[in-house]
C-alpha positions in Angstrom: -114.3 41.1 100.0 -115.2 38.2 102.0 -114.9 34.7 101.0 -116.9 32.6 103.5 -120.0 34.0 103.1 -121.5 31.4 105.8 -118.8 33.4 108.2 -120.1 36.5 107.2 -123.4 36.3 107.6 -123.3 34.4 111.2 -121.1 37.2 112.0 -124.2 39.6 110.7 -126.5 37.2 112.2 -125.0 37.9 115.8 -124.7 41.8 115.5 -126.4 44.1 117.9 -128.5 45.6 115.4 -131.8 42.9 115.6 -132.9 44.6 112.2 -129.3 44.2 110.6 -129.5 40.4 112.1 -133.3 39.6 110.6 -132.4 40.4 106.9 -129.0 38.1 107.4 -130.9 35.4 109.0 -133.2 36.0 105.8 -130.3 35.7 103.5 -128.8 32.5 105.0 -131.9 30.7 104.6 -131.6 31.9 101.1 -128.2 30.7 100.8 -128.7 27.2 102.5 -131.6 27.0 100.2 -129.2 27.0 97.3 -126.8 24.7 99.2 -128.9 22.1 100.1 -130.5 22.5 96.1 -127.2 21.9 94.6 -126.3 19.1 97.4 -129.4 17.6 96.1 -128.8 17.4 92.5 -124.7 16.4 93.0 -126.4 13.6 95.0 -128.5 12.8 92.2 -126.1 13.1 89.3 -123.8 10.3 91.4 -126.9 8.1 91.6 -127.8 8.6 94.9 -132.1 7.8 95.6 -134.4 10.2 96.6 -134.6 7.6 99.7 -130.8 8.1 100.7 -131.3 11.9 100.0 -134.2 12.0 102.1 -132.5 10.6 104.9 -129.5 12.1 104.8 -131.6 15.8 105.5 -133.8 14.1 108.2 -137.1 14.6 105.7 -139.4 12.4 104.0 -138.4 11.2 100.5 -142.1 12.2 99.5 -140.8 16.0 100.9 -137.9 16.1 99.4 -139.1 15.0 96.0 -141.5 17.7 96.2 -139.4 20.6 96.8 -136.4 19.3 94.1 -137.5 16.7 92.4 -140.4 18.9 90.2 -137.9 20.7 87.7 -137.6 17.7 85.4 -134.1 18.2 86.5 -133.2 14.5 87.6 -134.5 11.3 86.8 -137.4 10.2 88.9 -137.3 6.6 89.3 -135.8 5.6 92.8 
């Protein structure tokens, strides 16, 4: 079984098959998507602002509030 699953899929990414190598490009996004998502709310949970977040992924803190910010998951003030 492998345990870097980043190392896997960049390996699947890469392989000849371009088919094979869109669903694992598909699947990293989904993967980052969960990164960044619990990046996000350890930032949060240490008291980090939805300014130093924003910057910190190169995005707007209106952006970034959007997409993680909505789940009544954190506390909004900045």
């Amino acid at each position: 079984m492998e345990h870097d699953p980043i190392a896997a899929l960049t390996r699947a990414v890469n392989a000849d098959d371009p088919i094979n190598s869109l669903a694992a490009i598909a699947e990293f996004r989904r993967e980052l998507a969960r990164m960044e998502a619990v990046a996000v709310r350890r930032a949060r949970a240490q008291g980090a602002s939805w300014t130093e977040i924003a910057a910190a992924l190169g995005l707007s803190k209106q952006a970034v509030h959007k997409k993680h910010g909505g789940r009544g998951l954190f506390r909004t003030q900045d």
